[in-house]
C-alpha positions as CSV (number, residue, x, y, z in Angstrom):
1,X,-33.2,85.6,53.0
2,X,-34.7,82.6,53.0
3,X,-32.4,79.4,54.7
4,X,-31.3,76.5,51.9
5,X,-31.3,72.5,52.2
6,X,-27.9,72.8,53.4
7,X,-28.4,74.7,56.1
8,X,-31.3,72.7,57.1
9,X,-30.0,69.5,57.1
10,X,-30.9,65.8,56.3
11,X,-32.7,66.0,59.7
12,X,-34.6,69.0,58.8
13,X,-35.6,67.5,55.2
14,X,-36.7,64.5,56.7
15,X,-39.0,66.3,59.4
16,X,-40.4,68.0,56.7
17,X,-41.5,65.4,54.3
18,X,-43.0,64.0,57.9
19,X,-44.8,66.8,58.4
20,X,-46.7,67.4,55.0
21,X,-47.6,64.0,54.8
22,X,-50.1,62.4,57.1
23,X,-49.0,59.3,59.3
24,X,-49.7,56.0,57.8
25,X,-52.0,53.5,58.7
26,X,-51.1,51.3,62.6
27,X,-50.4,47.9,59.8
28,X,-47.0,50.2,58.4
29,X,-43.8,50.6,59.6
30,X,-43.2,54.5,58.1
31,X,-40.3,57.0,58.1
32,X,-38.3,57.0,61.3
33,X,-36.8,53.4,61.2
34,X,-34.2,51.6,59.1
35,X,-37.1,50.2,56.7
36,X,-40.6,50.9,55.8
37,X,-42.8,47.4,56.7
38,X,-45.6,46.5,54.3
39,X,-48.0,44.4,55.2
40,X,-48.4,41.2,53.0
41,X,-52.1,41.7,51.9
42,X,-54.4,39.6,50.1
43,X,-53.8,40.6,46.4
44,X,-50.3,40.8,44.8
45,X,-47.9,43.8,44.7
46,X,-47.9,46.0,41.5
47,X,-44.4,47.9,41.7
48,X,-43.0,51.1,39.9
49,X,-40.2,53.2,40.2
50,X,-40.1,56.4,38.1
51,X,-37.4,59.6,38.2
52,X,-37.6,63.5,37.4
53,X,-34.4,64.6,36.6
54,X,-33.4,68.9,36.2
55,X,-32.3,69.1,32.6
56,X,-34.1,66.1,31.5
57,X,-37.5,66.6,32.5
58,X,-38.2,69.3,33.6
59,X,-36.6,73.1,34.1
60,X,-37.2,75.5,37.4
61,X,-37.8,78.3,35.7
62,X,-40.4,76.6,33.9
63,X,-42.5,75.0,36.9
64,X,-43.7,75.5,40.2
65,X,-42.1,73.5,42.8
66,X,-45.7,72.5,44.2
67,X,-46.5,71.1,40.0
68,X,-43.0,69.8,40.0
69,X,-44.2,67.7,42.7
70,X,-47.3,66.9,41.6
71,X,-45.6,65.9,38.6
72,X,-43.0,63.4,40.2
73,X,-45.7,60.9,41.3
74,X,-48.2,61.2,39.0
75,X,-45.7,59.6,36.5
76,X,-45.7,56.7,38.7
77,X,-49.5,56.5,39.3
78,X,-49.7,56.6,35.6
79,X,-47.8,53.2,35.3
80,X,-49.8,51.9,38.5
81,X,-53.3,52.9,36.2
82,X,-51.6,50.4,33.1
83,X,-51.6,47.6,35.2
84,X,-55.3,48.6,36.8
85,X,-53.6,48.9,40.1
86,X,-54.3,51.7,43.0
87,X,-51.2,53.4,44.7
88,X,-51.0,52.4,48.6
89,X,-47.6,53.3,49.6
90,X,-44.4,54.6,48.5
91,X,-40.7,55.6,49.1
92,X,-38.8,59.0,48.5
93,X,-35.6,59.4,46.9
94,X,-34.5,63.0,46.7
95,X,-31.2,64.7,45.3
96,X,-31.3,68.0,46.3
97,X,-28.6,71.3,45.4
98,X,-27.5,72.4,48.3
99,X,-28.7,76.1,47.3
100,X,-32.2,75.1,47.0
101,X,-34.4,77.6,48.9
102,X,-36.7,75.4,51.7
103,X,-39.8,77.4,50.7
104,X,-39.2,75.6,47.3
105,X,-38.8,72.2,49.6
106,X,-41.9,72.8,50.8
107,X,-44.0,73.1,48.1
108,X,-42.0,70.0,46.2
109,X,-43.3,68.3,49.2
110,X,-46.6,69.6,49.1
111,X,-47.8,69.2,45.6
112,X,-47.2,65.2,46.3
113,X,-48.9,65.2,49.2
114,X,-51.9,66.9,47.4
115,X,-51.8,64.0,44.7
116,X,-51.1,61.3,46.9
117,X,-54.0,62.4,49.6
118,X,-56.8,62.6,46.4
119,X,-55.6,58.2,45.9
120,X,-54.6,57.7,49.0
121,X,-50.7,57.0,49.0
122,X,-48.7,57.2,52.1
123,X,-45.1,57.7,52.8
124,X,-43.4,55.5,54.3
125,X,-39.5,56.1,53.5
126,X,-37.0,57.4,51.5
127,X,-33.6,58.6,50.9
128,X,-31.8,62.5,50.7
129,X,-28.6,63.4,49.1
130,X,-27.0,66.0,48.0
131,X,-26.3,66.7,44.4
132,X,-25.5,69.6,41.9
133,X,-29.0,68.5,39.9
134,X,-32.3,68.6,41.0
135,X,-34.0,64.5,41.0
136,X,-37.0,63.4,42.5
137,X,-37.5,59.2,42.6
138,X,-40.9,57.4,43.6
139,X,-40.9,54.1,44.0
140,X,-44.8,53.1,44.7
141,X,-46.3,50.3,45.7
142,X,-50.5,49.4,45.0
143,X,-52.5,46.7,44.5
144,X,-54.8,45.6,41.0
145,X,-58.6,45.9,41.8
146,X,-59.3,42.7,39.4
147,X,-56.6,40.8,37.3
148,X,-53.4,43.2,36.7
149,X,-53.7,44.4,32.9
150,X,-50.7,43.9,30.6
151,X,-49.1,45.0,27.3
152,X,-49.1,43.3,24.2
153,X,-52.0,40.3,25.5
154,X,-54.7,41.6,23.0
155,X,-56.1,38.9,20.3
156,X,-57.1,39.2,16.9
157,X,-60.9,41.0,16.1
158,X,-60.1,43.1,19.3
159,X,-60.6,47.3,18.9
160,X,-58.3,49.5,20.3
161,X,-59.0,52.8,21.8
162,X,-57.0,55.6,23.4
163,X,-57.7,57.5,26.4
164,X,-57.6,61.7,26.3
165,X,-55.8,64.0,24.0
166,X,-52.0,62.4,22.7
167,X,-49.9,65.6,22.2
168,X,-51.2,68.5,24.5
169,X,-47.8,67.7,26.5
170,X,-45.5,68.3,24.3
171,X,-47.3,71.5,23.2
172,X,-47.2,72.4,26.3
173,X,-43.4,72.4,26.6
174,X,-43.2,73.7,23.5
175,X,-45.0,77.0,24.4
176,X,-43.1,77.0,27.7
177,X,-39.7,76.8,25.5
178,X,-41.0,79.9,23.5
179,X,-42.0,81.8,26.4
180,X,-38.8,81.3,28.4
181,X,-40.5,82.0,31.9
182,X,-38.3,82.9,34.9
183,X,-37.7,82.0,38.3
184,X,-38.9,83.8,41.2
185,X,-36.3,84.9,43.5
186,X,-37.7,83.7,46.7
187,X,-38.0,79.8,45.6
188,X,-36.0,79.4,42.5
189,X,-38.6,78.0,40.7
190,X,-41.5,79.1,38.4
191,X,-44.0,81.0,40.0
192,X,-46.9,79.0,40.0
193,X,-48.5,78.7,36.9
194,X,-51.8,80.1,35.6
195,X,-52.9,77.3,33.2
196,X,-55.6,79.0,31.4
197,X,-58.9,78.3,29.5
198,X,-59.3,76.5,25.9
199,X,-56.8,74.6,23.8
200,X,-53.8,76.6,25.5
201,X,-54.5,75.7,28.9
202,X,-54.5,71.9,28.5
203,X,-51.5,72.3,27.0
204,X,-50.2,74.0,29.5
205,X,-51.9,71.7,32.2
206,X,-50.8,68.8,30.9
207,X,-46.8,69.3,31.0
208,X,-47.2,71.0,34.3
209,X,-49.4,68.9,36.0
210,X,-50.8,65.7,34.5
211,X,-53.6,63.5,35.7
212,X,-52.7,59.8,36.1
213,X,-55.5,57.8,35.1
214,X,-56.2,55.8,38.0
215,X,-59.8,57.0,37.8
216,X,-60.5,55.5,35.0
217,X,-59.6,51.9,36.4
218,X,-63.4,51.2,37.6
219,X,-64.9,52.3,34.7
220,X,-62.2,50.4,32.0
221,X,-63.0,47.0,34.1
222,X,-66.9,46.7,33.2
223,X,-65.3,46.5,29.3
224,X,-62.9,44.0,30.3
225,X,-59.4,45.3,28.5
226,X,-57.2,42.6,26.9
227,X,-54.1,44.8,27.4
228,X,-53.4,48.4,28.7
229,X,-50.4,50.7,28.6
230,X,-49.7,54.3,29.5
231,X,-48.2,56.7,26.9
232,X,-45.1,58.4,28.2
233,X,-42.6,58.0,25.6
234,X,-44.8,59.2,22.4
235,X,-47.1,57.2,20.6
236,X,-44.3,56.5,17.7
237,X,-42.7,54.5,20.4
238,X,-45.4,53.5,22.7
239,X,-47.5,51.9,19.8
240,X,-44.8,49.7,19.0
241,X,-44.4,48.0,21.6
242,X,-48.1,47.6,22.6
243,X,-48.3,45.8,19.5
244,X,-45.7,43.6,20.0
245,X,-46.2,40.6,18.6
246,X,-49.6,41.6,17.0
247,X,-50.5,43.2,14.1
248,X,-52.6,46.7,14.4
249,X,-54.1,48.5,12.0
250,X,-54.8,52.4,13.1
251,X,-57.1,54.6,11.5
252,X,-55.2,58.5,10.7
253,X,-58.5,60.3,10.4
254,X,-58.9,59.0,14.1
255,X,-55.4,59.0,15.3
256,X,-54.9,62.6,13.6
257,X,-58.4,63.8,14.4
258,X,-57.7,66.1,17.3
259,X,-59.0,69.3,16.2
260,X,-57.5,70.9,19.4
261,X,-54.0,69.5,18.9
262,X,-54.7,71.1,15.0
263,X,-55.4,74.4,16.7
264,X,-52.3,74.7,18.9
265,X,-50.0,73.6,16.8
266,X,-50.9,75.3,13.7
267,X,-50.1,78.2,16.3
268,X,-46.7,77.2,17.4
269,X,-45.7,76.9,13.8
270,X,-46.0,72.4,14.2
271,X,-46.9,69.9,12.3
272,X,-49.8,68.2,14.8
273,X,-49.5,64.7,13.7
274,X,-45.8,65.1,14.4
275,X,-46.9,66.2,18.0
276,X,-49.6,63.5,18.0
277,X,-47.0,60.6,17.6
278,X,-43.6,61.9,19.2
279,X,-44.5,63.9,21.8
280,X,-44.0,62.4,24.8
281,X,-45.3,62.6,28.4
282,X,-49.0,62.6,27.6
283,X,-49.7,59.7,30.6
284,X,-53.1,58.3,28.5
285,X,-53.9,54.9,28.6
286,X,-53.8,53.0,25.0
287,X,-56.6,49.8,25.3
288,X,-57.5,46.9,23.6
289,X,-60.9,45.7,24.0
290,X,-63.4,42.7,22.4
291,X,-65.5,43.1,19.8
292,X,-68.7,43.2,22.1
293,X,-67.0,44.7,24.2
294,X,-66.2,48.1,22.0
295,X,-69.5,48.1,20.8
296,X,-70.5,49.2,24.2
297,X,-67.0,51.6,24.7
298,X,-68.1,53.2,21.2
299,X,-71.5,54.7,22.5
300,X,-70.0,56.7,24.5
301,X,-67.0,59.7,23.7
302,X,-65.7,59.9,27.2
303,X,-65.0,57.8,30.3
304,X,-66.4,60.7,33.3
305,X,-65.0,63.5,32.0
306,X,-62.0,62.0,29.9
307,X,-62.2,61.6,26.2
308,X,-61.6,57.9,24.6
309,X,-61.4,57.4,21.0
310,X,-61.2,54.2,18.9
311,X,-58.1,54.4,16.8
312,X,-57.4,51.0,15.1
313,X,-58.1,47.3,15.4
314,X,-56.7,44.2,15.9
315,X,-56.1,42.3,12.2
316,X,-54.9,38.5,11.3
317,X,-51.5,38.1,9.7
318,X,-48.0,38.8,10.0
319,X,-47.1,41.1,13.1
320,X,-46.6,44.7,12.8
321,X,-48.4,48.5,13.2
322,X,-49.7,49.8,10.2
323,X,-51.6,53.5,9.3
324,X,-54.7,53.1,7.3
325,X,-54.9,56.6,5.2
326,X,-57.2,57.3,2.2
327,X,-57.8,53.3,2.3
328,X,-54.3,52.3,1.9
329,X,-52.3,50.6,4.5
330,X,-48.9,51.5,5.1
331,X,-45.8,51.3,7.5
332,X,-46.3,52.8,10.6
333,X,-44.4,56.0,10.6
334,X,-41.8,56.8,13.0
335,X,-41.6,60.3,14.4
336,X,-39.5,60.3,17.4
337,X,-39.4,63.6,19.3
338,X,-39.2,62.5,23.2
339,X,-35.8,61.0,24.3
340,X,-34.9,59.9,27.7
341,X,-31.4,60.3,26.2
């Protein structure tokens, strides 16, 4: 039978996490001490904290402990890629059951240290608890490459373009809810996933293990964005408040366009541009561009290998997000499926 947390100890998590992830550079002060030391570097600090709670986000019997890991700091290298920052260190924080099984440890572990080494981040610190739920908290420090990006800084004439495929997440968890997968005995978690080819395995791929943008950063500079946020909440929330204090217009053959998001959910029995606006956890980048600027974006469908669409534009006049449909403006409509609460 394989041990648990609790009979490993604090010590024994701690040697662990120390163990999957490489030592940090000679400038930090890492795990071992009281405090992690940072050095004070020559551009700003971009910092984000971002939690994975059992219940909430995510279900054992649904995931792999390695993509659950994955998972927990790609959601905070998503918010590092909206300010055009890369990752450089981070801290820890995990709640752990005392039954969970330290095979399933290990794989948590290493699924971060797989993301983290492809960046790189390093571990420098962190906390362990014990709780009766499952939570796994980054806190991540990186620097901008250029200027940090914001929300909401985009001007009138600018073009606004999204970055992959808004929705696959939430079919994804929709066709893990229908399938009700178990837990292996051995972990306690998912075994791990095969994601599949086509429509369905993005889907899949997505919930389980999304790719945080930062790639993208290099290529978004040489068009010069006037504002950048990540969609994680759905874009029936995340568009409003990129457009605060602005007023965009967005185009629904463009927005609803997404002939594989059609596919998947006309499968699952969905309406797609419900899933398009309120499914959450999709971890694109929205964009605002200039004029010239989007000329240039336009001539191309994809960023590498990532799809980016213009959806809308930047008009003059009284703030607000409206839906241009059969050339007629309306209300932006609000389909809130993703709730933190």
């Amino acid at each position: 039978m394989s041990k648990t947390v609790k009979d490993f100890g604090e010590a024994g998590v701690i040697a662990l996490a120390k163990k999957t992830f490489p030592d940090p550079p000679r400038t930090l002060v890492g795990i071992g001490d009281d405090a992690a030391v940072l050095p004070p570097g020559k551009k700003p600090w971009v910092v984000t904290t971002d939690t994975q709670v059992e219940g909430t986000h995510f279900h054992r019997r649904w995931t792999s402990a390695f993509d659950l890991g994955h998972k927990s700091l790609a959601v905070n290298l998503s918010d590092l890629a909206a300010m055009g920052a890369k990752p450089y260190a981070g801290v820890l924080s995990l709640i752990l059951p005392g039954d969970l099984k330290v095979p399933a440890l290990g794989d948590l572990l290493k699924g971060m240290a797989s993301l983290a080494a492809t960046e790189p981040l390093h571990l420098v610190g962190g906390n362990v608890a014990q709780g009766s739920e499952l939570s796994l908290t980054w806190t991540v420090w990186g620097h901008p490459t250029g200027k940090p990006w914001f929300r909401a800084r985009m001007k009138t004439g600018d073009v606004v373009f999204l970055t992959g495929t808004p929705g696959l997440s939430h079919l994804g968890w929709k066709m893990f809810e229908a399938d009700q997968p178990g837990a292996s005995a051995k972990t306690g978690f998912a075994k791990k996933t095969r994601m599949g080819k086509g429509p369905l395995g993005a889907c899949r791929h997505r919930f389980l293990r999304p790719t945080p943008r930062t790639g993208l950063i290099s290529s978004l500079r040489r068009f010069e964005p006037t504002a950048v946020m990540d969609t994680s909440d759905g874009l029936s929330k995340d568009l409003p408040a990129f457009a605060k204090g602005s007023r965009l217009e967005l185009d629904a053959d463009a927005l609803f366009g997404y002939s594989s998001v059609q596919t998947v959910a006309g499968q699952l029995g969905l309406s797609s541009e419900a899933v398009i606006l309120g499914g959450g956890e999709d971890y694109e980048l929205l964009v605002t561009v200039s004029p010239a600027k989007a000329k240039q974006l336009a001539k191309s469908s994809h960023l590498g290998s990532v799809p980016i669409r213009q959806i809308g534009i930047v008009t003059p006049g009284k703030p607000g997000l409206f839906l241009r449909r059969n050339q007629k403006l309306a209300p932006f409509p609000k389909t809130p499926l993703f709730r933190h609460f």
